[in-house]
C-alpha positions as CSV (number, residue, x, y, z in Angstrom):
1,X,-3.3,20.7,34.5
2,X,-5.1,18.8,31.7
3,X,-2.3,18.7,29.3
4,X,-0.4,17.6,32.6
5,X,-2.5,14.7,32.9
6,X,-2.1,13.7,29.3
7,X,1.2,13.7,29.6
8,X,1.2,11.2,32.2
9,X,-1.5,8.8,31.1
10,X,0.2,8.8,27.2
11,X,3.3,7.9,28.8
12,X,2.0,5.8,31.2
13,X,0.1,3.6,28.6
14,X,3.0,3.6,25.7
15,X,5.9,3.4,28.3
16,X,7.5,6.3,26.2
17,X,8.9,9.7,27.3
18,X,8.2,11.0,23.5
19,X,4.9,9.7,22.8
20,X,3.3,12.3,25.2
21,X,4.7,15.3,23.8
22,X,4.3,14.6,20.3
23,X,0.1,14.5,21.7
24,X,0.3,17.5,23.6
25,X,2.1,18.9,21.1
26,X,-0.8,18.2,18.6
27,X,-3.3,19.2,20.5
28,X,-1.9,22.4,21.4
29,X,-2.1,23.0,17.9
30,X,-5.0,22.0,17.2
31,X,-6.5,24.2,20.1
32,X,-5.0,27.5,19.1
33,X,-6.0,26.9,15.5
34,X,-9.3,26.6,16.5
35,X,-9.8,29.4,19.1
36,X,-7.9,31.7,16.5
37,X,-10.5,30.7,13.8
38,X,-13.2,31.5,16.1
39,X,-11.7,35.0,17.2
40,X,-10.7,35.1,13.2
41,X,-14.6,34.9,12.8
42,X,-17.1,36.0,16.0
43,X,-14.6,38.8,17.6
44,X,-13.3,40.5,13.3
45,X,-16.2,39.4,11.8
46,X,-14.2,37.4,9.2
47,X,-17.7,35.6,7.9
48,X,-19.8,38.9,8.6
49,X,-20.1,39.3,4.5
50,X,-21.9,36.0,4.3
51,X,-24.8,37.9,6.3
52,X,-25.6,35.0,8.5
53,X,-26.0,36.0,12.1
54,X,-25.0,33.2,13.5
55,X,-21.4,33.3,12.2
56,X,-21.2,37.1,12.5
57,X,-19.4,39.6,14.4
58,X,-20.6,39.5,18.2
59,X,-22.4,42.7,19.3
60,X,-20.6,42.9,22.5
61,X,-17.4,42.3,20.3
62,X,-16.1,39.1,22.2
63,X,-17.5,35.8,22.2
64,X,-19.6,34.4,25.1
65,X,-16.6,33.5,28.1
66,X,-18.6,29.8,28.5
67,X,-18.4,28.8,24.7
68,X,-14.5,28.3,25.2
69,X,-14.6,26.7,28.3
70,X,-17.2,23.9,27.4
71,X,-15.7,23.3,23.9
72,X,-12.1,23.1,25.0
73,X,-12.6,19.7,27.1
74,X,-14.9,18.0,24.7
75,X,-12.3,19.0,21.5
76,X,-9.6,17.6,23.3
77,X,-11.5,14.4,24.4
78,X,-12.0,13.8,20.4
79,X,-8.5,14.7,19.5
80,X,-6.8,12.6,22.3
81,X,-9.2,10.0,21.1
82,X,-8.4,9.9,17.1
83,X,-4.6,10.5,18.6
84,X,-4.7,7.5,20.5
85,X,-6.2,5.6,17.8
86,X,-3.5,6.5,15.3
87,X,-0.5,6.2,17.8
88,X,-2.0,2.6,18.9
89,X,-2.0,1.3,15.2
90,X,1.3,2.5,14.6
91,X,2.5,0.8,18.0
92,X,1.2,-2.2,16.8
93,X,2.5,-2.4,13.4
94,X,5.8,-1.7,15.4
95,X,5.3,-5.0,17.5
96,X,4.6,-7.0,14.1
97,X,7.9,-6.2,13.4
98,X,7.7,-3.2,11.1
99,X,10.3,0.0,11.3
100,X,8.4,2.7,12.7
101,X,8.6,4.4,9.7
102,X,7.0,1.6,7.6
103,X,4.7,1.5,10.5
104,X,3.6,5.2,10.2
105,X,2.4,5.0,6.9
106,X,0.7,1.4,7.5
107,X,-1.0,2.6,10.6
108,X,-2.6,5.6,8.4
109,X,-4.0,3.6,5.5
110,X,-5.7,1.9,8.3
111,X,-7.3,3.8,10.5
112,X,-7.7,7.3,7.8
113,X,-11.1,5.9,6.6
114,X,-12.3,5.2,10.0
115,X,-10.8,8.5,11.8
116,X,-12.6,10.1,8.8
117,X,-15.9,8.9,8.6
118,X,-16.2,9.2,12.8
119,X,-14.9,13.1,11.8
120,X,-17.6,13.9,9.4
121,X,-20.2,11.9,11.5
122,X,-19.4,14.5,14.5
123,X,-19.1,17.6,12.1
124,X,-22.9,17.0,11.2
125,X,-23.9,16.4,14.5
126,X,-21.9,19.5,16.1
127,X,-22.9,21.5,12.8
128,X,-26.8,21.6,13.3
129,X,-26.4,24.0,16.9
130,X,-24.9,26.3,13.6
131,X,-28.4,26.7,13.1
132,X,-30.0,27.9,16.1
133,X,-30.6,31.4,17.3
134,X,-28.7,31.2,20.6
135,X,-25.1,32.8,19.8
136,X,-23.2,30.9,22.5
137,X,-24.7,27.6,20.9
138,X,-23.3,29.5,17.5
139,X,-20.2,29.6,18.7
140,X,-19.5,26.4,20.5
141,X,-20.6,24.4,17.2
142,X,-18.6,26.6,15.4
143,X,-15.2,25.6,18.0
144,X,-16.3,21.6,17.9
145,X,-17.0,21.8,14.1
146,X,-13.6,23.5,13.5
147,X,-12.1,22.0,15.9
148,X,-12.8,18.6,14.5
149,X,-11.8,19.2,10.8
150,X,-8.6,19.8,12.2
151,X,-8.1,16.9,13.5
152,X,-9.8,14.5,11.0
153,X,-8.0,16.3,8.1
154,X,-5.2,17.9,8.9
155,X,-3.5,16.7,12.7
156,X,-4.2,13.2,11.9
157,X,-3.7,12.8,8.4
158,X,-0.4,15.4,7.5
159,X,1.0,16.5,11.4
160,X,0.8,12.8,13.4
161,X,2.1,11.0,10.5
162,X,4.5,13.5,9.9
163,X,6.5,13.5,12.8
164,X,6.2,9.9,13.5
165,X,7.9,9.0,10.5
166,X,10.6,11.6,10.9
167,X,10.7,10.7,14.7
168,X,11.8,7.3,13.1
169,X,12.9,5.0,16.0
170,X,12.7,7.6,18.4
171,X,8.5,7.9,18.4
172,X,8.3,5.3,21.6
173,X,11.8,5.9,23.3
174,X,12.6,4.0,25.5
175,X,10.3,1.6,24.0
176,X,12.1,-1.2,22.2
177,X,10.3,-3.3,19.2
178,X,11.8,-6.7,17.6
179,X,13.7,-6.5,14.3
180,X,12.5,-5.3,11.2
181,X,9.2,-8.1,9.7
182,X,11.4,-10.8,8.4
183,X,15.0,-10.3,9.6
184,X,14.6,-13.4,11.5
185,X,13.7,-15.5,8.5
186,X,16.3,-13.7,6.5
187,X,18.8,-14.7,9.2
188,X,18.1,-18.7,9.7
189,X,18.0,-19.2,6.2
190,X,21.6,-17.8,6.2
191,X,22.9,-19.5,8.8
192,X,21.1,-22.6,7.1
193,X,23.3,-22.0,3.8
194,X,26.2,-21.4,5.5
195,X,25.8,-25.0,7.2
């Protein structure tokens, strides 16, 4: 149902019928990254060497049933938000004229810095419940913290511009954008010198 309703509202907002599954599609990702990372660790006791209790393997043997269900909607709230951020840059650059794939790579050296800092800013925050006693608290830092790092440094950075570039054109179909930034110059002066 939520992915549902991020399919509509992307599509709704970029007029695009590819836009939206390129997000789900990331945060999809993103999610089952995470949740495997914090099976990986709380359910196999991945980090149990380390001897820190509150990234060791559970006693019951499963995480608590309520640290997936509250993390889930918050790390899709921030990865739907550093999504949008990212596909709104590029759509812009597109509407100054750029080829999408020009305005892929514009739209990262823009917002990276910024999608960054917010990432580590919410890693710290997130990361302190890492040092409480309560293992569900354990366990939903542990999702968020994950969950963002993810995003920041990997979705955002490798994944989003990824596919948008090799998406080419085809990232807002049936979206259209003006010409490439300067055809239009390019093309009075040559029908000036052909005068």
């Amino acid at each position: 149902l939520m992915m549902g309703v991020v399919l509509l509202l992307i599509g709704i907002s970029f007029k695009s019928v590819v836009a939206p599954f390129r997000a789900v599609f990331c945060l999809v990702w993103m999610l089952v990254m995470t949740f495997g990372a914090a099976v990986f660790v709380f359910q196999d006791g991945a980090l149990s060497w380390l001897g820190w209790g509150q990234l060791g393997l559970r006693g019951s043997g499963a995480m608590s049933w309520m640290s997936p269900c509250i993390s889930c909607s918050v790390i899709v709230g921030l990865g739907l938000d550093y999504d949008i951020f990212y596909t709104e840059s590029v759509l812009e650059e597109c509407e100054h004229g750029h080829g999408e794939k020009e305005a892929a790579i514009r739209a990262l050296t823009d917002t990276a810095n910024t999608i960054s800092a917010a990432g580590v800013i919410m890693v710290i925050a997130f990361g302190s419940l890492l040092l409480c006693t309560t293992p569900c608290l354990n366990e939903i830092a542990f999702l968020l913290v994950v969950g963002i790092l993810i995003d920041c440094f990997i979705t955002t950075k490798i994944i989003m511009p990824a596919s948008m570039y090799w998406l080419g054109r085809f990232n807002f179909w049936p979206h259209k954008f003006p010409g490439p930034a300067g055809a239009s110059t390019v093309s009075r002066r040559h029908v000036v010198e052909v005068a």
